[in-house]
N, C-alpha and C positions, 0 to 999 in steps of 0.2 A: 380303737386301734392302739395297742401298746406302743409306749415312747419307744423314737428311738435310741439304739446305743449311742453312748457318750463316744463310743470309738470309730459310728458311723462318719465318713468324711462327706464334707462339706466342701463345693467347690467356692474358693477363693474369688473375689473379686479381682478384675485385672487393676492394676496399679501402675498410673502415669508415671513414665519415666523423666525425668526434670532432665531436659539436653539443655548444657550452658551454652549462652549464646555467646558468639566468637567475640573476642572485645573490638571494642572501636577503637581504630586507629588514631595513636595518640596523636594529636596537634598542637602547632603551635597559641599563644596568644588568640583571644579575637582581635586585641589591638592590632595586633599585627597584619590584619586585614586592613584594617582603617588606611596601615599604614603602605600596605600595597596598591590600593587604590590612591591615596592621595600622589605616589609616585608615579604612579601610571598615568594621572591624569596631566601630571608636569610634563610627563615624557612625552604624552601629546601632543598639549601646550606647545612646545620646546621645536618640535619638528616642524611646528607651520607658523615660526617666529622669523621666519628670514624678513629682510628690509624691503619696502614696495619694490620691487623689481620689473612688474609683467610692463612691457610695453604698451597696453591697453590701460592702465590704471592711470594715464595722463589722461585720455580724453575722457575718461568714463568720470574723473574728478573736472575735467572743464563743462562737461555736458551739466553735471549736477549743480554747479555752481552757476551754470546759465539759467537752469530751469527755476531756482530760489528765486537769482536775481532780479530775473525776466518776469517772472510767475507765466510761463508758455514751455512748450514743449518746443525743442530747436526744430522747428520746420518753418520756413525753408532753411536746408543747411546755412548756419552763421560761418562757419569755419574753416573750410575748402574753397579753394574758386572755381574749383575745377566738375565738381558734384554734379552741374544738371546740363554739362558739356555734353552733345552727341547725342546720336539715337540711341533709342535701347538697345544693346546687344543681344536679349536674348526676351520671347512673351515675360515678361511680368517683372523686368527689371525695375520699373518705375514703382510694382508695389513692395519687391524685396528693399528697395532703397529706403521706402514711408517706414516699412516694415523696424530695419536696423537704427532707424533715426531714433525711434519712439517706444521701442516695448521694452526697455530696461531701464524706464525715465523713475522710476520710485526706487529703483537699486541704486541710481547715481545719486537721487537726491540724497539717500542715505548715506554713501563713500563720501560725498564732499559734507555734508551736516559731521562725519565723523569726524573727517579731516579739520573741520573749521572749530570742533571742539579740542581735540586736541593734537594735532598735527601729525606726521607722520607717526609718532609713538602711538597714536590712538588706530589709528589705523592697523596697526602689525597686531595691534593688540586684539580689536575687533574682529581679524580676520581668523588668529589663533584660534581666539574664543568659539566661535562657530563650525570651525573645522575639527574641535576638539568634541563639540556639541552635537557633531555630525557622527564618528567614529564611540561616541558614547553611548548613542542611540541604538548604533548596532549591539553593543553589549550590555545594552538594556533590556531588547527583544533577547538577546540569548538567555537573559538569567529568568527572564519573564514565564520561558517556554521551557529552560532548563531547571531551575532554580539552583543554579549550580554558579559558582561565583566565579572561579577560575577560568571556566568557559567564558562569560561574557567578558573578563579581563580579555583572555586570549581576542576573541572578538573583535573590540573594539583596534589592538594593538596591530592584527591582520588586515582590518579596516587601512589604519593610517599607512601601512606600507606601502598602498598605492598612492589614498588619498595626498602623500605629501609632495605628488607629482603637480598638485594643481592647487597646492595651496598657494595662489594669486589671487591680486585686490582685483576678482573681475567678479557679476553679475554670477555668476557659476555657483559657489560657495554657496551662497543664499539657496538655489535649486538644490544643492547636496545635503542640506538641513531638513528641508522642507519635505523633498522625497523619501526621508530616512522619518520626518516625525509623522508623515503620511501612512507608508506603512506600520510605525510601531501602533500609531488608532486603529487601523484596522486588524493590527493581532491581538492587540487589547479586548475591541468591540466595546471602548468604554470612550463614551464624551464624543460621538459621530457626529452631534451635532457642529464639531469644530473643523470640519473637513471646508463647508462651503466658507467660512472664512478665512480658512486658509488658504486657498484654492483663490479668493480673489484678492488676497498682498499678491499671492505667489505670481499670480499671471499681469499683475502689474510690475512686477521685479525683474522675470526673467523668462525666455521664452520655453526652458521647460519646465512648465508647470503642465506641460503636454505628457511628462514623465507621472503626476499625481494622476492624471486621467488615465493611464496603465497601471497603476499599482492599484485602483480604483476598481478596473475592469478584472485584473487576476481575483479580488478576491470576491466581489459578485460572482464572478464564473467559477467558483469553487461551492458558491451556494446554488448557482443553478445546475452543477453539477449534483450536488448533496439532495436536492430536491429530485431532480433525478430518480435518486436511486430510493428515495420514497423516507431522506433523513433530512427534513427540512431544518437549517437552524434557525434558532427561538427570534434573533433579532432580524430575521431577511429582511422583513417590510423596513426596518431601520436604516438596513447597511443600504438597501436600495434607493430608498428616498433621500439619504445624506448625497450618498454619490451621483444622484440624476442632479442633484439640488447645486453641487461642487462646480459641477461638470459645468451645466447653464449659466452660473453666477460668473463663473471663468470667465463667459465671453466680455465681462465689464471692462472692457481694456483699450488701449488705444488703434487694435487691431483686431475687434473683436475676436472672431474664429478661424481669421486669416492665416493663422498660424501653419496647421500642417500644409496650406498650399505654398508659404515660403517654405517649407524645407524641400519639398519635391522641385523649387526652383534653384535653391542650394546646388541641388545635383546639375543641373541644367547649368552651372555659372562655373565657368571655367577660372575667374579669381579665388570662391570658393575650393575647388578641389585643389587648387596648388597649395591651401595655406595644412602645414604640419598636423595639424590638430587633427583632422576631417581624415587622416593615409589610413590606412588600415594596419591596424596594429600584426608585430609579429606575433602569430601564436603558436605558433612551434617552438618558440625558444622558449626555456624555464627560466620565469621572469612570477616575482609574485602576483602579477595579473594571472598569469597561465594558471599557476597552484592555485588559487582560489576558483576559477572557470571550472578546469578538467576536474579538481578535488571535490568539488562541491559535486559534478556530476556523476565520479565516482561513487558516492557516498550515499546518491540517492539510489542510485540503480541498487547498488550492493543490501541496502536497506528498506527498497522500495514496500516493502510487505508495512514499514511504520510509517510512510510515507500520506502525505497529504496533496492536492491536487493543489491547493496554493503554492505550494515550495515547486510544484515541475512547472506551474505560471512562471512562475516569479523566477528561476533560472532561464527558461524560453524566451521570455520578454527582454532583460539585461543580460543575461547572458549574449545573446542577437547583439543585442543594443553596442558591447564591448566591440566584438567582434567587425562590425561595422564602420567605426571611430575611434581613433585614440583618445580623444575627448572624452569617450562614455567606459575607459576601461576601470573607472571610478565604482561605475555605477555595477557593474560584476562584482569587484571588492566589494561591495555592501552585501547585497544578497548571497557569495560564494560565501564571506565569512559565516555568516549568519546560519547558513543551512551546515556547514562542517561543523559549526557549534553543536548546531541540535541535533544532529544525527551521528556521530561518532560514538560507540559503544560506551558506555561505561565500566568500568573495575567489574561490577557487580553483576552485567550481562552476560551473556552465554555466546560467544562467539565463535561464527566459522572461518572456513579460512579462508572466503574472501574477504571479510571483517579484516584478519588479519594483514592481507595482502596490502589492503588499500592505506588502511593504517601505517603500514611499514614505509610505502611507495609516500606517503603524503611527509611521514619522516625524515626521508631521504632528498627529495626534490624539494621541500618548504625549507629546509636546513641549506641548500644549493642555493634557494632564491633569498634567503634572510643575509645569507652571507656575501651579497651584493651590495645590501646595505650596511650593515655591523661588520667587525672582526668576526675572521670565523670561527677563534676561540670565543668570542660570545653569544655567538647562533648554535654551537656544538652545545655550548653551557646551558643555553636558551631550552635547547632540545631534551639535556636532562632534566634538568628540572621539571617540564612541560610532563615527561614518563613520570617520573616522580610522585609527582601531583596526581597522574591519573592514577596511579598505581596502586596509592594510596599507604605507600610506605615510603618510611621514613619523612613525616609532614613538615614535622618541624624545620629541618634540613630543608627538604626543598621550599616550604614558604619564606622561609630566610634566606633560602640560597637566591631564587626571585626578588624580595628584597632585595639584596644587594646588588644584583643585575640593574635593577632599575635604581637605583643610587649611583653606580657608576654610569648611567645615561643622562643620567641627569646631570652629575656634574662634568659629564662631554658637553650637553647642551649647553653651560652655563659658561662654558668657554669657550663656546661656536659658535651656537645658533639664536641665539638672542641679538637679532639685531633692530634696537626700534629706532629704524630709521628708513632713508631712500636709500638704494644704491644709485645713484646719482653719476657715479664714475664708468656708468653702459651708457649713461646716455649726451647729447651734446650739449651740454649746459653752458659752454664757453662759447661757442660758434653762435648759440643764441641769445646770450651775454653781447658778443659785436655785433649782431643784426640791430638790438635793441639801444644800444649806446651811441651806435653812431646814425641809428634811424632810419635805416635803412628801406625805401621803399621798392615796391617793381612785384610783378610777379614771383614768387619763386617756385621754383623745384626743387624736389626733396625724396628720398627715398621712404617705400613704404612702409619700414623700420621705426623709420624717424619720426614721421607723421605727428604721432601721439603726444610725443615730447614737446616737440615744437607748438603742435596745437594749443598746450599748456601752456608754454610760455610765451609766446607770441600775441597770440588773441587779446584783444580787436586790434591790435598794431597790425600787423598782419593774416591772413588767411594763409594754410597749407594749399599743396599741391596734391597731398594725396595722404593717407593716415589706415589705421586700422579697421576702420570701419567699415570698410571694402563698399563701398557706396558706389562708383561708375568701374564697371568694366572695360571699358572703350579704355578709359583713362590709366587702368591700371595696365593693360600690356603696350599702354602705349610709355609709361614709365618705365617699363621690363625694358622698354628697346632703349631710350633714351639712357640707364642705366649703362648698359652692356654696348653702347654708339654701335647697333645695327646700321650694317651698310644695307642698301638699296636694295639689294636682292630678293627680297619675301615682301617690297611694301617701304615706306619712307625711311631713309635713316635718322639715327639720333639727332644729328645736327638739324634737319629741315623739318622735323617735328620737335624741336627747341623752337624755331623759328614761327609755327604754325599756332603752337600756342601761347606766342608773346612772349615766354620766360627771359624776367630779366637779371638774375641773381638763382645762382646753384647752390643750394649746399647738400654736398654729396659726404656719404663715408666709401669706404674702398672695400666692402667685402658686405655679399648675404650673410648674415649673422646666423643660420640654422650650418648651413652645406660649407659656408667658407669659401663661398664662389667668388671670384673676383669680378667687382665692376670694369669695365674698361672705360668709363668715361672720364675718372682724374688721369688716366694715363694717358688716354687721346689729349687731351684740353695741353696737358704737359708739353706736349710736341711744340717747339718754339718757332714755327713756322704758321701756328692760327696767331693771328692778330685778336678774333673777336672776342676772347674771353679773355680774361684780366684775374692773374690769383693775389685774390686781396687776403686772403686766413689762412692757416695750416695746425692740426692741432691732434693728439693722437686718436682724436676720432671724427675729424672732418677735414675737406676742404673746401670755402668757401669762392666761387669764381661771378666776377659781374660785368658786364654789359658795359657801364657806363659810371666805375666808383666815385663817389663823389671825392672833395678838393682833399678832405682831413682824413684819406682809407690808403695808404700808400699800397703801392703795385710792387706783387712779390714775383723773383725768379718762377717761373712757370714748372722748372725744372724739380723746384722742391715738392711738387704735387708726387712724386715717386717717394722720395724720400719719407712723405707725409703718409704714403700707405704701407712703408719700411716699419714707421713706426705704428701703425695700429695694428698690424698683426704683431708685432716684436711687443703691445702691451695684451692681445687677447693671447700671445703664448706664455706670457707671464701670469695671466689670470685661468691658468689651465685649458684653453680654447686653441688647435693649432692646427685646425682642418683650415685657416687661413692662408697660411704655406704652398698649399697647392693652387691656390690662386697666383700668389706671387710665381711662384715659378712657371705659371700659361703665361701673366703677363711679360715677365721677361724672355720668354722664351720670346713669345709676339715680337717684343721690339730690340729682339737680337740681343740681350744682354747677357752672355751665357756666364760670367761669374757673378750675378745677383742672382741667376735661375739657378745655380748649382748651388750658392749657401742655401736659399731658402728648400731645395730639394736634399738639404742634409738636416734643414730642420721637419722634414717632412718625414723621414729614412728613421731622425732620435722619438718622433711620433707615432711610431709603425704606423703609418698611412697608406702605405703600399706605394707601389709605382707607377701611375696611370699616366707620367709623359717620359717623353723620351727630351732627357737636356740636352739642348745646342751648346754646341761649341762656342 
């Protein structure tokens, strides 16, 4: 065949077209990361640095310090006289009693071991520490499952907004570490071996370690789910044998498995449901509990196509759990942050416009609820930065602008919230000061407030009347009546149940400490026509009244016991507390004093309290 012509054409090879790729968004420093995390983590620090405060951190520090010294666990109660008075009120009183005696005895040993290393400072400090350890945890699973840094910051920071609700030296704290290092093993799926011993501190510390047996059961049931659908995952036999293994080793405790039948008697104990903690939170208000609940649910619904059957567990189970207790609105803040972490679009995803919606709404309401806590010039500031960062323009700017957000938190914290010590000035350290000085013996009575305090410093000089521990129910509404001097009408009054159970020394304060209710029993006792009671103290946060004071306690005007509750509201309205007001003004209205009832209903009027009595003339 003859060559071809040179002028024959020849088809070209096709030839790749080189598309530049977009540049990467300039950023700032890596230091600068180092240097946002070590701020953030202060800022944590910072928020759960307040001074022992909780009214429970007295007995839970005498309990611990009984159990060292003793080497036993406090049964029969050492510390109340009152404990194994009456019949049970309700089937199973006598085991929720064994119950609350004993299953936080390695948590207490720990509070007083801290306390006796280094005193209050050690304690504010231990508690930070954990609470910061707890809210960390959450933004360790985000970066885990995100790998995305600012998310788990965010994370953890949405965490503590609640968290700082219940940063108290009680048993609690330890279960918010615990359930938080619980699930980060099982999103890992690494070191499952460390569940059953964790599972048995835990269920020695505090009773929910009932919470690791849920977080346990979400994600087994997302493997028998996965199995299921015929995609078994590699470690089942692992994750199953750990968590059967947690579960069993749990019952090592001084309650074995008794546990969930105490709480279905919780429900049954009418002392329990009166106490704040147990009410059911509001969830219609925009509160950062609410933002993390409804957002986190938003986010999966909108998302649900990327979604994992763990994450609708694990909102169903805490989620409930919030909704149920104010107590457990903790425990929604851990898992709502966590899933808005890892499921919020990124810059780089393809978004609809429920994407959008939800995004905008969680903008709007989270920026409402942040501004509850912060200035709302720095929840707005918060908010930009937060787009910024996603946006993924202008980095530099916004990781510095972050920076310095958390630089000025920090030096708020450093002139606020750093307090390593007691707040000492809630509770009656003086009134317990005269019991102990002048040795005072007899029964006493005391309000359920007080308990704790006293129990601390009293003990073995004296036994309480009644305390936090909520141990007899009989005993506790028979303290409600003696409190509030019920007349006869519904059942014995104050007086002839004083009588009934021997009390021979009062020391009462003048107001509920939550509601601002007013006692009426310093103001009966006031009346100068009882002879039986004698006021030997007066002090802005008690009065003490006795039976029979000995030679060296001189006897005060009866009259000053008004006066004495003048001034313990006149110092909780000075310490920002002033739902007290409305008690004054029921009681003077009661005993006809209509110019004490009208100042204190004009301090009620400068507290918008509203108007719930009508003042006598």
């Amino acid at each position: 065949m003859p060559p071809r012509s040179s002028r024959s054409r020849v088809a070209a090879a096709p030839q790749k077209v080189q598309v530049a790729a977009p540049p990467a968004p300039a950023r700032a420093p890596e230091w600068l990361r180092w240097v946002v995390l070590g701020l953030a983590g202060f800022v944590l620090i910072g928020k759960c640095a307040g001074p022992v405060a909780d009214t429970d951190a007295w007995w839970h520090l005498k309990t611990g310090q009984y159990i060292v010294q003793q080497h036993k666990l406090p049964v029969p109660d050492p510390f109340a006289w009152t404990t194994y008075m009456w019949k049970p009120a309700y089937a199973g009183e006598e085991v929720t009693r064994y119950f609350n005696l004993t299953h936080e005895w390695l948590a207490q040993v720990f509070f007083y071991g801290t306390y006796a290393l280094g005193g209050f400072p050690a304690m504010v400090l231990m508690r930070a520490a954990w609470m910061t350890a707890f809210c960390g945890l959450a933004g360790w699973v985000v970066w885990r499952r995100t790998g995305r840094f600012y998310r788990a910051i965010g994370a953890a920071l949405a965490t503590m907004a609640v968290a700082q609700l219940w940063a108290a030296d009680r048993p609690q704290y330890l279960t918010y570490v615990f359930l938080a290092l619980t699930i980060a093993i099982l999103e890992s799926r690494r070191r499952l071996w460390l569940l059953p011993v964790l599972l048995l501190v835990w269920a020695n510390c505090h009773a929910g370690f009932v919470l690791g047996w849920a977080a346990m059961g979400v994600y087994c049931g997302e493997a028998l789910w996965l199995r299921l659908r015929g995609k078994p995952p590699a470690d089942e036999r692992m994750l199953w044998g750990a968590s059967l293994g947690a579960i069993l080793i749990s019952g090592l405790n001084p309650n074995g498995f008794r546990v969930l039948q105490v709480m279905r008697y919780y429900r049954l104990s009418s002392m329990q449901s009166q106490i704040w903690e147990w009410q059911f939170p509001k969830y219609w208000e925009i509160s950062p509990f609410t933002v993390l609940l409804f957002g986190a649910a938003a986010v999966l619904l909108v998302r649900w196509r990327k979604t994992r059957m763990a994450d609708w567990l694990l909102l169903a189970v805490f989620g409930a759990a919030g909704l149920t207790a104010f107590r457990n609105i903790i425990l929604t803040a851990l898992v709502g942050s966590i899933l808005i972490a890892a499921y919020l679009p990124g810059r780089e995803e393809k978004k609809t416009w429920p994407d959008w919606l939800v995004m905008a709404a969680l903008a709007v309401v989270g920026t409402m609820a942040v501004s509850q806590l912060i200035p709302f010039w720095a929840a707005a500031a918060l908010l930009a930065v937060t787009a910024l960062i996603w946006s993924g323009r202008w980095l530099p700017v916004a990781e510095g602008g972050l920076a310095l957000l958390l630089v000025a938190g920090s030096v708020s914290l450093m002139h606020g919230s750093f307090h390593l010590d007691a707040a000492e000035w809630k509770f009656p350290v003086d009134a317990a000061n005269f019991l102990l000085q002048h040795h005072i013996k007899g029964r006493i009575f005391n309000t359920y407030g007080q308990g704790g305090y006293l129990l601390w410093r009293l003990w073995p000089e004296q036994q309480v009347f009644q305390d936090g521990r909520a141990l007899n129910e009989h005993v506790f509404l028979d303290a409600q009546r003696i409190g509030m001097n019920a007349d006869e009408t519904n059942g014995k009054s104050g007086e002839q149940l004083l009588m009934d159970y021997g009390v021979e020394v009062i020391v009462v304060d003048g107001f509920e400490p939550v509601a601002g209710t007013a006692l009426y029993l310093p103001a009966a006792l006031a009346d100068p026509s009882q002879k039986e009671w004698k006021l030997v103290y007066q002090d802005i946060h008690d009065v003490i009244y006795m039976k029979h004071p000995p030679p060296d306690v001189p006897v005060l005007n009866s009259l000053n016991a008004l006066e004495a509750m003048e001034q313990q509201c006149e110092f909780y309205v000075e310490h920002g507390t002033a739902t007290c007001s409305k008690g004054m003004v029921d009681v003077f209205n009661r005993i006809g004093d209509g110019t004490r009832a009208r100042k204190w209903f004009e301090v009620m009027q400068a507290a918008h309290l509203g108007q719930p009595f009508e003042v006598k003339k």
